[in-house]
N, C-alpha and C positions, 0 to 999 in steps of 0.2 A: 729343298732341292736335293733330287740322290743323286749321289756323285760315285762311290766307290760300290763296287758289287762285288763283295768279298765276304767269304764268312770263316769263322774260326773255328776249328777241332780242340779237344781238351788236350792232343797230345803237344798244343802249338801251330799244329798246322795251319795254311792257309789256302784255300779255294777260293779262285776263280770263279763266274759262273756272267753264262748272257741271261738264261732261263732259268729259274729257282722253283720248284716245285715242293710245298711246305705237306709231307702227309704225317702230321708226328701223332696222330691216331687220339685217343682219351684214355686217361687214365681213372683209376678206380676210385670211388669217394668213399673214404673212411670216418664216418664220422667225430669219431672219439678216440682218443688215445688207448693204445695197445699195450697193457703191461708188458715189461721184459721176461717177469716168468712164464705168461701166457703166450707168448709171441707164435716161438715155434709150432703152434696148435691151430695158430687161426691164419685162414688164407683170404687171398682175391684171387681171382682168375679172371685174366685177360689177356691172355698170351698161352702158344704151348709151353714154353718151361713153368706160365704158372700151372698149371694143367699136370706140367711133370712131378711138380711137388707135388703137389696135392695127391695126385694119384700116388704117389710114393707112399705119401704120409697112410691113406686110408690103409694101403695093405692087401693081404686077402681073405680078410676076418674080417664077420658085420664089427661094424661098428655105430656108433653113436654118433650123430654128424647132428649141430646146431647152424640151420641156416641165419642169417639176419638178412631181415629183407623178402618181401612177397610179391617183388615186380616179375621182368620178366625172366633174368637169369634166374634169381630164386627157385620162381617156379619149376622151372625145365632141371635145374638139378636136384631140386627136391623130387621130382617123380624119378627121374633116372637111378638117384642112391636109394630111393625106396623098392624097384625094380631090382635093386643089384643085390637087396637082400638087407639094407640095411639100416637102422630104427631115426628115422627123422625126425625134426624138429624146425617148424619155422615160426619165428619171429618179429615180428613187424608194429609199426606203429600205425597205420592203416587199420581200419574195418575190416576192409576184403580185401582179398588177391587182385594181383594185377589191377592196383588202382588209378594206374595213367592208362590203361588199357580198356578198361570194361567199369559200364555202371556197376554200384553195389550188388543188386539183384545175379549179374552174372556172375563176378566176380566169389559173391556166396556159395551157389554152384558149384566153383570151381573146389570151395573150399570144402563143401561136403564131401566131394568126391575124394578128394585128398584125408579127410578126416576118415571116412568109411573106411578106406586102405588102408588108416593106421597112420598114417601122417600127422602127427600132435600138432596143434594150430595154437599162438598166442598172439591172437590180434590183436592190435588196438592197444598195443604194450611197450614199454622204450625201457632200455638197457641200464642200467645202473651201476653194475660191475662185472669184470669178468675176471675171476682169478682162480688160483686152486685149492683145493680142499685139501686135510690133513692127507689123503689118500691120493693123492695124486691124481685128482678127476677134475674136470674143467666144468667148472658153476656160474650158468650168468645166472645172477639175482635181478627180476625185472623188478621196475615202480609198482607192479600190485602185491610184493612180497614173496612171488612163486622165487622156484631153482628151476633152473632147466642145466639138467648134466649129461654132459657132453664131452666122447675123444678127441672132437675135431670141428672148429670152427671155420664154417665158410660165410664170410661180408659180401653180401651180395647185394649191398647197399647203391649203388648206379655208378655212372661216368660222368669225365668232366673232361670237356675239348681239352688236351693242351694247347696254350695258346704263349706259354713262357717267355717261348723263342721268338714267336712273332710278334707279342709286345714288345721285348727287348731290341728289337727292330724297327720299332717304331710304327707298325702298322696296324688300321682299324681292328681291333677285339670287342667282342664283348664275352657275360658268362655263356653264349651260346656257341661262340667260335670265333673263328677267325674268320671275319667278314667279307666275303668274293661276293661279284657278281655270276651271271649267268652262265658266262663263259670261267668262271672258278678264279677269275684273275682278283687280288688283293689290293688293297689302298696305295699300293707299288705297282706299275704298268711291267715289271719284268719277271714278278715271286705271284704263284700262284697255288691255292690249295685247294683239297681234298680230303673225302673220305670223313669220320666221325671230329677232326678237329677244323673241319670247315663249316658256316653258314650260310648258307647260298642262298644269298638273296632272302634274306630271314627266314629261312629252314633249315634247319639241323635234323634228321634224318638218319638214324645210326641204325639201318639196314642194311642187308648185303644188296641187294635191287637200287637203291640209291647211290651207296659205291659202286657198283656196275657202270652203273648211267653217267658215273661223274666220269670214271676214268676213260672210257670209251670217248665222251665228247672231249676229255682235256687231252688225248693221245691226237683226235682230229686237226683242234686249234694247234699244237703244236707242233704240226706236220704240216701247216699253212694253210689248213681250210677252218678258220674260226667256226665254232658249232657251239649255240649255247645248250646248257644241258637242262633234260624236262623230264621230273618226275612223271609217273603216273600214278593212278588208285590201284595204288600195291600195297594187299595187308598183308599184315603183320601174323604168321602162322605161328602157334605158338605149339611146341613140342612137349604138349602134357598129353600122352594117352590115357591115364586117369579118366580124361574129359578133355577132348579135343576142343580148342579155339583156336576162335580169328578173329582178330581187330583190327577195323581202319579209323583210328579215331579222328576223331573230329578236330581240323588248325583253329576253330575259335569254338565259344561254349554255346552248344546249340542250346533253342530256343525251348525244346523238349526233347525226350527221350519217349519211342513208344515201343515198348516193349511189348513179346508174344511167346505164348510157351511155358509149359509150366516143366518141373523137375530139371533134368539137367539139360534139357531143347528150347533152349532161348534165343529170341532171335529178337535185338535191342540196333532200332534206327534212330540213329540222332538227325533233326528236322532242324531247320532255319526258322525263321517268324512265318515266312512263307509257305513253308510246309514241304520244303526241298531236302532234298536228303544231302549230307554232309557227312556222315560218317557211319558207321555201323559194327557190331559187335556180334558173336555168332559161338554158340555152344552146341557138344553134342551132335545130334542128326543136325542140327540148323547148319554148322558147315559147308553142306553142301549148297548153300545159298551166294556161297562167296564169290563163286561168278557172276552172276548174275547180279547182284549189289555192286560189286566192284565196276560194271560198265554202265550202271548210273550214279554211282557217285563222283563229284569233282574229284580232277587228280590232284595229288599235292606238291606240284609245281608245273604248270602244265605250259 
């Protein structure tokens, strides 16, 4: 039974509250332990102050940047530091790029395109150490023996709802978020969330088009007109000019994949048993298909 609606600040504080609104956002997954003499070198960014370091750190000299990670932040900062002039490096334990995003085939694509530019590719490879050389250069040694040296480490390894605050609360979590219904309300009829540390209705959703939608309908219910909140088929625009993509992948694993298009004009639908379309993936010239795909595909919370 909840009784008290109070929460606590680190300074001691205490608040009040009728309505509780939980957006405490994801934070960055770090795989693996960070030595302390490597630390200062290697970043995450999810936030602008991380964004302010980091930019700090690069300077205004190319430098030598080691990504980990070929999803989708990876990607888009891997083309942009390669754009700004400066010698990339990604690393990933994946085949292909963007592998929650795009089948293999596109995904490859992606990767030539990245490799043509000079973008050194170590797929299909996981980390073993990162420390420094007599010289003061930063070495990851991967499992197949290679060095990859590098002034500057960006982990661009994924997110993970937090949900700390709201277990410690007592309320339904899982690894996917803190669990609301439709209306974003929690396993408490009074604390309600949003945004990438919510699951709505078993979707987790860490686009900006979905927090849109979330907080638009949680501003309505709050204001006295309940409004449950409805995804649509909104893909996911990925910021590689490189090789332009779009993915709306598919919530379960379709039944096939039928791909079309050869070199870097790919155009990959994923089919039901039935032969419905469910999701779909788009390189190159095939982008310009995303209209028209996106208003026959299911939405993803409709």
């Amino acid at each position: 039974m909840w009784i008290t609606k109070r929460f606590f600040l680190e300074d001691a504080k205490v608040l009040g509250y009728d309505t509780l609104v939980l957006a405490t956002g994801a934070a960055p997954r770090v795989p693996f332990n960070i030595d302390a003499s490597v630390a200062s070198r290697c970043f995450t960014i999810n936030d602008l102050d991380d964004y302010r370091r980091f930019h700090k750190a690069l300077g205004h000299r190319p430098s030598r940047v080691a990504i980990i990670g070929g999803g989708l932040v990876g990607c888009e900062f891997a083309n942009d530091l390669h754009a700004g002039g400066h010698q990339v490096s990604i690393v990933a334990p994946e085949a292909s790029l963007l592998p929650r995003l795009l089948p293999p085939p596109l995904g490859n694509a992606l990767g030539d395109a990245f490799s043509e530019a000079g973008i050194h590719l170590h797929l299909g490879r996981s980390i073993e150490s990162i420390a420094l050389s007599s010289d003061e250069v930063t070495v990851l040694r991967l499992d197949s023996g290679e060095a990859v040296n590098a002034d500057l480490v960006l982990m661009a390894t994924g997110l993970a709802p937090r949900t700390a605050l709201a277990e410690a609360a007592g309320l339904s979590v899982s690894p996917s978020g803190i669990a609301v219904d439709r209306q974003l309300r929690t396993s408490h009829p009074n604390i309600y969330a949003l945004g990438d540390a919510a699951c709505v209705d078993g979707v987790n959703a860490m686009y900006v088009q979905p927090l849109q939608a979330s907080a638009k309908a949680l501003a309505a219910t709050l204001s006295g007109a309940p409004t449950p909140v409805s995804f649509g088929a909104w893909p996911v625009v990925v910021k590689t000019p490189l090789l332009p993509v779009v993915a709306y992948p598919p919530t379960t694993t379709p039944e096939r994949w039928r791909i079309e298009g050869e070199g870097g004009d790919i155009s990959a639908l994923a089919e039901n048993k039935d032969g419905r379309l469910i999701g779909f993936a788009l390189t190159g010239g095939c982008v310009r298909r995303k209209v028209e795909l996106s208003r026959a595909a299911p939405t993803l919370l409709g």
